[in-house]
Steps between C-alpha positions, in 0.01 A plus 500: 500500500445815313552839666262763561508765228609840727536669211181411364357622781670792513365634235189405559452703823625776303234502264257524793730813596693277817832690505723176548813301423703217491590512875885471666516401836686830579177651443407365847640717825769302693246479767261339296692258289586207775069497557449513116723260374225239530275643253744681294772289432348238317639332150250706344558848637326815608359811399531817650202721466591895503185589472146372694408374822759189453864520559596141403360215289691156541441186309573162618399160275317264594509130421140374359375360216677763253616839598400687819581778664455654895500895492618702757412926459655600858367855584821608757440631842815596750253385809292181368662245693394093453499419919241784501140374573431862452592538163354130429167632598540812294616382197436157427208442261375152289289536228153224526207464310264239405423419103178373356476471121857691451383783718614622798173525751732581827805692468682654780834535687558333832798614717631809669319852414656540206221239419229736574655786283558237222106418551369837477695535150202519246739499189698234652255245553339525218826436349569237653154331475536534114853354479416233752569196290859602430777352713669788566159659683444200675800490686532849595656568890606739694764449781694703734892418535842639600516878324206451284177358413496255240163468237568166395343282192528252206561557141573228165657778355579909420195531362277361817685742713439814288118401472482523942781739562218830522354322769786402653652819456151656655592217784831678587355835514232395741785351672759815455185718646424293825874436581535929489174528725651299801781521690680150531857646668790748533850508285748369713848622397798323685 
């Protein structure tokens, strides 16, 4: 099976002016790495992002009918926690809409109230609604786990990913902004 093109990629988020790079898994905290590994460690590696909303973008292939990829952007949080209904609630958003003709007619988030902030996002949706056909829109996520919140979706390839990553990118700063606004724990040091 071929492997996803990080490189290819790499650049390409630079172009858009994504400050990123092939990514190390040193690049992850100690604390962080055992939760990570899952979507970072993959036969097709990461990128770390030094710049934006996302800290992380991990690729993992998929076996269909030619190549397919799951992505992972993980936008870290010391107090996110994956046993939390709390930050389930919060975070957790699923794209839906209806098509008729090609067209999205009902688009919306469903999910925690990052949903609702998603929702009131103007630029977003009608980014989204444009770009509906595309894969990569379609199977857009938002989760809450261990240290993080992960934006998850679908690409064929580099290019797929660059065409979505604004909006996914706008997706983690929505995030990034709701996580600061409420208070999930304390710092426990032993």
């Amino acid at each position: 099976m071929p492997i996803f093109q990080l490189g290819s990629l790499v650049d390409s988020l630079s172009e858009l002016g994504f400050i990123c790079r092939t990514g190390e898994i040193s690049d992850v905290s100690a604390l962080h790495r055992p939760y990570f590994e899952r979507w970072l460690s993959q036969r097709d590696g990461f990128i770390t992002m030094e710049k934006g909303s996302i800290n992380y973008i991990g690729i993992e292939e998929v076996v269909r009918m030619g190549p397919f990829f799951n992505v992972y952007c993980l936008v870290e949080n010391d107090h996110v926690a994956d046993n939390d209904d709390n930050a389930h609630n919060l975070l957790d958003a699923s794209l839906y809409y209806r098509l008729c003709n090609g067209k999205a007619t009902n688009l919306g988030w469903s999910g925690g109230i990052l949903s609702s902030q998603l929702a009131k996002d103007q630029e977003l949706s009608r980014d989204l609604a444009s770009n509906i056909m595309k894969e990569e829109v379609k199977r857009i996520n938002v989760k809450a786990r261990d240290y993080c919140c992960v934006i998850e979706t679908g690409v064929w390839d580099p290019e797929g990913l660059t065409s979505v990553f604004g909006m996914v990118d706008r997706i983690g700063t929505h995030t990034r902004q709701l996580m600061a606004q409420v208070h999930f724990g304390e710092d426990v040091n032993i």
